[in-house]
N, C-alpha and C positions, 0 to 999 in steps of 0.2 A: 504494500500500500504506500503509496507517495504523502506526501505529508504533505497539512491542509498550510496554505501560503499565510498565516496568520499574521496581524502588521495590528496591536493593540494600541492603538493613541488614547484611548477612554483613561487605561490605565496610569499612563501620568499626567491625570487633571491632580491626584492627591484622593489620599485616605477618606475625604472629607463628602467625595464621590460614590461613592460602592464601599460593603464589604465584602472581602473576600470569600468565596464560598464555591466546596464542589459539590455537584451534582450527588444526590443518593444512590447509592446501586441499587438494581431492581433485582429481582427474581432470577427470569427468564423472560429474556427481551426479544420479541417477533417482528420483522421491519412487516410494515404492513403495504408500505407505499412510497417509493422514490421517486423523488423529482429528477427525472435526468433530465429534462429538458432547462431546467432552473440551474443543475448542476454545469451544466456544458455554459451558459451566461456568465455563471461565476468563476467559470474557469480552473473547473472541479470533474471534469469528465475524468480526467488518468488518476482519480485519487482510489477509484475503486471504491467508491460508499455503498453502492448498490449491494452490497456482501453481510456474511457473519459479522466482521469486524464493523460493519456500518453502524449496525443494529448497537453495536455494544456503544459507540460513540454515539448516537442518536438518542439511548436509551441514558448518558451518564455511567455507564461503567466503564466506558474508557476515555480517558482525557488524552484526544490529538496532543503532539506535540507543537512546542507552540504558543497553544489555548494557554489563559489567564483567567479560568471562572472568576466571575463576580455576581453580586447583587443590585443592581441599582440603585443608588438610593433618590426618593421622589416623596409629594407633597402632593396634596389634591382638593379639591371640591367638589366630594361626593353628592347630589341631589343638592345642592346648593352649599351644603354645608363643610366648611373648611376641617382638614385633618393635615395637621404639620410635618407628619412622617405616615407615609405609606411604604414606599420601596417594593422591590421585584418580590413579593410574597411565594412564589411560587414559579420563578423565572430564574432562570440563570445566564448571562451573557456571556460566551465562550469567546468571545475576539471579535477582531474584524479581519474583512480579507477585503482586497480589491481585484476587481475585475478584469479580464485583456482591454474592455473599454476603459479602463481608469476609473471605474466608480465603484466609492466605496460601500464594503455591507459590512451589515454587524450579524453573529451568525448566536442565536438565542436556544438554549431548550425548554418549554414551558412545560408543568409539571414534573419534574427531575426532582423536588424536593425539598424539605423544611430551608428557611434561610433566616438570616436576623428578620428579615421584616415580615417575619409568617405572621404574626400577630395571635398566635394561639392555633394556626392552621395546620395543615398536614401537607402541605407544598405540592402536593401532588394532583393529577387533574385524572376524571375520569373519563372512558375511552370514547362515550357519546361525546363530548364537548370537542375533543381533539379532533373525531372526526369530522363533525361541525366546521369547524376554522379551516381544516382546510380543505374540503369543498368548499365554502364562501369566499376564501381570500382566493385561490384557483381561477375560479367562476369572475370574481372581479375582476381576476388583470384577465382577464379574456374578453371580460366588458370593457376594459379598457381603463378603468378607473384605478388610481395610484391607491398600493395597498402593500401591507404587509405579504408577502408571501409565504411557505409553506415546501421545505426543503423534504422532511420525511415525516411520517410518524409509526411509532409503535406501539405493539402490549408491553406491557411490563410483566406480563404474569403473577399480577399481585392484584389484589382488588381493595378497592380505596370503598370509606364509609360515607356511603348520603344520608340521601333516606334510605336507602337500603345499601347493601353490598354491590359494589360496581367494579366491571374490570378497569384496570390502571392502562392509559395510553400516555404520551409526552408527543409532541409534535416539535420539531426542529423549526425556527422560524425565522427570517430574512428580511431584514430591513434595512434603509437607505438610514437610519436611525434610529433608534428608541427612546432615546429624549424628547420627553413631554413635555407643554405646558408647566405641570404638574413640578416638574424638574426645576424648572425657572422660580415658581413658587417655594418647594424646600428650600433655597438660598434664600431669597427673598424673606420666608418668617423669622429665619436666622439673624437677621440685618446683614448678612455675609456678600457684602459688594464685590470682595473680592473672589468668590465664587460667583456671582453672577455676571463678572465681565468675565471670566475666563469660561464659563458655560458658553456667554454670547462669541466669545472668539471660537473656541471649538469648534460650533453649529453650523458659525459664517464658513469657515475652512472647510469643513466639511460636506454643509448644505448649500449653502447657500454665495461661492463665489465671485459669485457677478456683483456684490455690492462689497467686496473689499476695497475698491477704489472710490466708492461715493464718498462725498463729503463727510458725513456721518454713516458709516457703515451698519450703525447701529438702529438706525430711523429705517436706513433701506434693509437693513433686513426684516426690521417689524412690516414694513410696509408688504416683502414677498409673502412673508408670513401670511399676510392677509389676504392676498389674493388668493394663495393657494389653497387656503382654506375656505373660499367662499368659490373658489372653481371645484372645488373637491365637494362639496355638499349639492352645488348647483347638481354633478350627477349624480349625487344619490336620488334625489327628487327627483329625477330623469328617470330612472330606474326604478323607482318606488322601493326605495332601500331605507330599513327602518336602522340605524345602528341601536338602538336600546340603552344605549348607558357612557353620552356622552361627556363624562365628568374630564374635568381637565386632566386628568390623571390618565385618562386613554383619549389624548387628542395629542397626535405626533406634532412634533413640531416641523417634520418634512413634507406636511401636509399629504400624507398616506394614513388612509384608512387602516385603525389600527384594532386589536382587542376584539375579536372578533366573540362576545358573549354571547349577551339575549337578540342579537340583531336576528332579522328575517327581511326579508320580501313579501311586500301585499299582493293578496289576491284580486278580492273584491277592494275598490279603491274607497278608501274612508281618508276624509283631510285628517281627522284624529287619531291615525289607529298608533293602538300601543301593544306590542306583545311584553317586553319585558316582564315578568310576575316582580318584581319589586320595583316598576315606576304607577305607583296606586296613585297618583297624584297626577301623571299625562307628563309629568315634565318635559321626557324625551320622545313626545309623541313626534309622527310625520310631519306633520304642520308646522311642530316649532325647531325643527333643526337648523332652520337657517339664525332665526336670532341667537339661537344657543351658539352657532358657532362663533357670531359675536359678541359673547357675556366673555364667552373662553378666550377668546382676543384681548378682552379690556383685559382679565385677569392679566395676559402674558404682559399686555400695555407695561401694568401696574408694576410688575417685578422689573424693567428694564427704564424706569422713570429714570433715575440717576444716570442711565448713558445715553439717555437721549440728549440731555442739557441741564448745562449747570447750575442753573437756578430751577428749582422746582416748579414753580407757575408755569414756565416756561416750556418746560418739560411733558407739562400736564398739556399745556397748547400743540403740542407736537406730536404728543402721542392722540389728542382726540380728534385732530388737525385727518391723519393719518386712519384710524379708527372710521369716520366719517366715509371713508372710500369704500369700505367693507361692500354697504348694503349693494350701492352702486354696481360697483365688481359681481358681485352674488346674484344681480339683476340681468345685467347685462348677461352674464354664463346662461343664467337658467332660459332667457328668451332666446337665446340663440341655440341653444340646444334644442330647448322644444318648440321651437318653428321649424328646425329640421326633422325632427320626428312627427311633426304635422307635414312634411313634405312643403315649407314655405319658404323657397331659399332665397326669393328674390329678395332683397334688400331695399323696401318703398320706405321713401319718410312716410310717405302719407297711412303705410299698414301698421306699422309701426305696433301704434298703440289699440289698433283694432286687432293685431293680430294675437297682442297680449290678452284683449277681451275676448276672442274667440275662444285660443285655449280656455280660459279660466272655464269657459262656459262647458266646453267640453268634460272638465274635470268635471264642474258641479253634477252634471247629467251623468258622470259615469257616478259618483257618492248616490245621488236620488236612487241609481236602477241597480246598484250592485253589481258593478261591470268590473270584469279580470283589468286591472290593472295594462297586465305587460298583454295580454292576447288584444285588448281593445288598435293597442296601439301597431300591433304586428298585421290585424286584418285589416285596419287603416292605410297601410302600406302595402296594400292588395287591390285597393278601388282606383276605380276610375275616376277621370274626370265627368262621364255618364253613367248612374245608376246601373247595374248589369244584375245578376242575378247572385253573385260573389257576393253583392252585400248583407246577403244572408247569416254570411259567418257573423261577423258585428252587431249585425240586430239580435241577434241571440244570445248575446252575453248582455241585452241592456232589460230589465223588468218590464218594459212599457218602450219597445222598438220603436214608435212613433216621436217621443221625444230625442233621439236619437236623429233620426230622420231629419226631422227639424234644423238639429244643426249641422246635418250634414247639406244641406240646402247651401247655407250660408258658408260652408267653407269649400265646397265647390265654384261659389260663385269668388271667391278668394280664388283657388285656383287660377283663373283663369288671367292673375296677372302674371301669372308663373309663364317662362319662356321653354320651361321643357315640354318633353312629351311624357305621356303616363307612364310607356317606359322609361324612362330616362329618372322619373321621380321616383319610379317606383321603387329603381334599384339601390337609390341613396336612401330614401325611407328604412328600406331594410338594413343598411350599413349601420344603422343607427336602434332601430327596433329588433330586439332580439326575439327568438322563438323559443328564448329555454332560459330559465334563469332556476338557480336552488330552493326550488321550492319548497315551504316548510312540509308539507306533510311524505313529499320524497325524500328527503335528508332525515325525517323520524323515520320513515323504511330502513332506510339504510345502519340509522343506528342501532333502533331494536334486531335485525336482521343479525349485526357486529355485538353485540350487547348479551343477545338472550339467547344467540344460534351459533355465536364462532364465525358466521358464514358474513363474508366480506365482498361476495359477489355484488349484494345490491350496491354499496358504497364504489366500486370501479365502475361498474354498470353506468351510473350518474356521473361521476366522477368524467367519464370517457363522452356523455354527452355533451357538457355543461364548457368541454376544452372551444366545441365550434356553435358558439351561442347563436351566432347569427344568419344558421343556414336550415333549414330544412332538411332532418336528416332523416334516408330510408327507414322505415319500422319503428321509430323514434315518436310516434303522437303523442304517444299518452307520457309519456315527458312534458308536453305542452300546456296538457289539461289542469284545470284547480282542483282543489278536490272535493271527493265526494262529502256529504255532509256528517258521516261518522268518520271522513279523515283530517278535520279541520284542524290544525294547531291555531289554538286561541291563547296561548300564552308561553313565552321562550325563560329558561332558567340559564344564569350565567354556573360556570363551573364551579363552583366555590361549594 
């Protein structure tokens, strides 16, 4: 086995950073699922993970050489509420490595084990949750949207306590970084400036380079910050992707979709919907992810007030200066995404803001009829610009197809500013409208299937759909379909 190209810079930010911590051995550790394709990006194809010896390394019973287990240590606002020490509870950061492109990842095992910031936990995660994350994060970088990804996962051959006895998994996980919000904040309760500018250098160096040379390096990185994170939620909302438990403590500061817990995809479209079982209050329902993403901005605002500028008022004028772009940014992403998933790509002043009233309109009628979500949007990208017989598929996902009808009047008659032809829309429509996304009550097949049977068939079955969201695949329908009313998931649980 060649040895994994490990290059840890986290390591000398200081003690004050991480602690130190290996992985727990497990039982008997079974690789369940290799990323080669992730593998070969990272420039891990001759390492040979795909093996015994992977399994051991995936699972924490063998530390690569190299690797520098740590902890992370982090800070957060759970449900609103501040906690000054959180930290990797059940994560371990094995290094970073860089890529033949030059970019760098940090290479994570979740579930591996007790660590200082267990908090009274058992570090370790059960095999439904693992297999959850990654199918979803998979699924996202296929959708296209920046995420944490998903190197391996395994059994451990040990079973962790819930509510009842569950099998033990660990998922190996890859990011462009794992420094939160949340991160910025632990310095920050501290009063510890000088961890927080050396946090904000790290991030810039490592995320964020294009603003090493601005005037304030430190204004323009809040400001990427900010885009990326209201370009990042705009496609969740594209998508009808609920993340569940948006606490700053799981909002990357690379602007990837991180923490993949109680999140789901809707079926039937509710601007409210909530699965997570402990958001009883809607916090992080559908509808409010955008503002959340900027409460979680002011927060970051708030801990990097001192390098913005020297005088505090000041400071305050630059970060809200700055903050203020947010919604804009968030606005702008979400119309132009979904005017292209409405097939609306001309560019009129004049639609503009009819076109944003259309949509909305459209939404509202799919809420009223209890319309699929992603299918409303995929048989959209099937019609004409003349009624045909096709419209069939659409009017049957809507409770009362005549309101439907209705606005399909008016956005045909939109159409017809459009310079394309039906083919031509149609086939960008679909570039953008997926036919398959992880739906919750396929991804509960797959786990009880993994969970209660051993049998991991359902879990690659999906898994192998889910890699070409955006086509049409032979024998593949009922992958497309919602489910039936005894297979509804009505509410998603984080691993814990």
């Amino acid at each position: 086995m060649h040895k994994i190209p490990f290059k840890n810079r986290y390591v000398t930010l200081g003690k004050t950073f991480y602690v130190k911590t290996g992985p727990s051995p497990v039982a008997n550790p079974t690789l369940i699922k290799f990323n080669d394709s992730l593998a070969k990006t990272l420039g891990l194809s001759d390492v040979n993970l795909n093996s015994t010896d992977g399994a051991e390394i995936f699972a924490g019973n063998l530390i690569p050489e190299g690797a520098e287990p740590l902890a992370m240590a982090y800070a957060g606002h759970q449900f609103g509420y501040f906690n000054p020490q959180l930290g990797d509870g059940r994560a371990i950061l094995l290094g970073e490595i860089v890529s033949p492109d030059g970019i760098f990842f940090d290479m994570q095992l979740k579930g591996s084990g007790r660590t200082f910031y267990s908090r009274g936990g058992d570090g370790r995660a059960a095999l439904g949750p693992v297999l959850r994350e990654y199918l979803v994060s998979e699924a996202m970088e296929k959708l296209g949207v920046p995420t944490t990804r998903a190197l391996a996962v395994v059994t451990t051959g040990e079973d962790v306590v819930r509510e009842r006895l569950l099998p033990g998994g660990i998922i190996t996980r890859i990011a462009t970084s794992f420094v939160r919000v949340g991160t910025f904040q632990y310095f920050s309760a501290k009063g510890d400036l000088k961890g927080i500018k050396k946090l904000a250098d790290y991030v810039i160096e490592r995320n964020y380079p294009q603003v090493c040379d601005a005037v304030n390096p430190y204004v323009a990185f809040l400001k990427a910050a900010v885009d990326n994170q209201a370009a990042l939620i705009s496609q969740w909302m594209q998508l009808g992707f609920i993340h569940g438990v948006m606490n700053t403590d799981n909002m990357s500061i690379a602007g990837e979709t991180i923490d993949y817990g109680p999140c789901a995809f809707m079926d039937a479209y509710d601007h409210d919907r909530v699965f997570s079982a402990i958001d009883s209050g809607g916090r992080y329902a559908y509808s409010n992810q955008p503002t959340i993403g900027l409460w979680n901005l002011t927060r970051l605002a708030e801990t990097i007030l001192p390098l913005l500028a020297e005088d505090t008022d000041a400071a305050v004028e630059v970060a809200q200066d700055v903050l203020k772009t947010y919604l804009e940014s968030y606005h702008i992403n979400w119309l132009a995404g979904m005017r292209a998933k409405c097939g609306l790509t001309e560019n009129l002043d004049k639609s503009k803001n009819d076109d944003k009233a259309l949509i909305e309109e459209l939404f509202n009628t799919m809420a009223a009829n209890n319309a699929d979500f992603t299918l409303t949007f995929f048989y959209l990208s099937l019609m004409t610009e003349q009624p045909l017989e096709q419209d069939n598929h659409i009017r049957a996902l809507f409770d009362n197809p005549t309101q439907f009808d209705e606005w399909a009047v008016k956005w045909r008659k939109r159409l017809r500013d459009e310079s394309t032809t039906d083919g031509e829309r149609q086939a960008e429509m679909q570039m953008v409208n997926p036919v398959y996304i992880p739906r919750n009550h396929q991804i509960e097949a797959a786990i009880r299937a993994a969970e209660d049977h051993d049998d991991y068939s359902v879990f690659h079955d999906l898994h192998e759909v889910l890699q070409n969201p955006y086509a049409q695949q032979d024998g593949k329908d009922s992958y497309m379909l919602p489910p039936e009313p005894d297979e509804v998931v009505r509410q998603t649980f984080c691993g814990t």
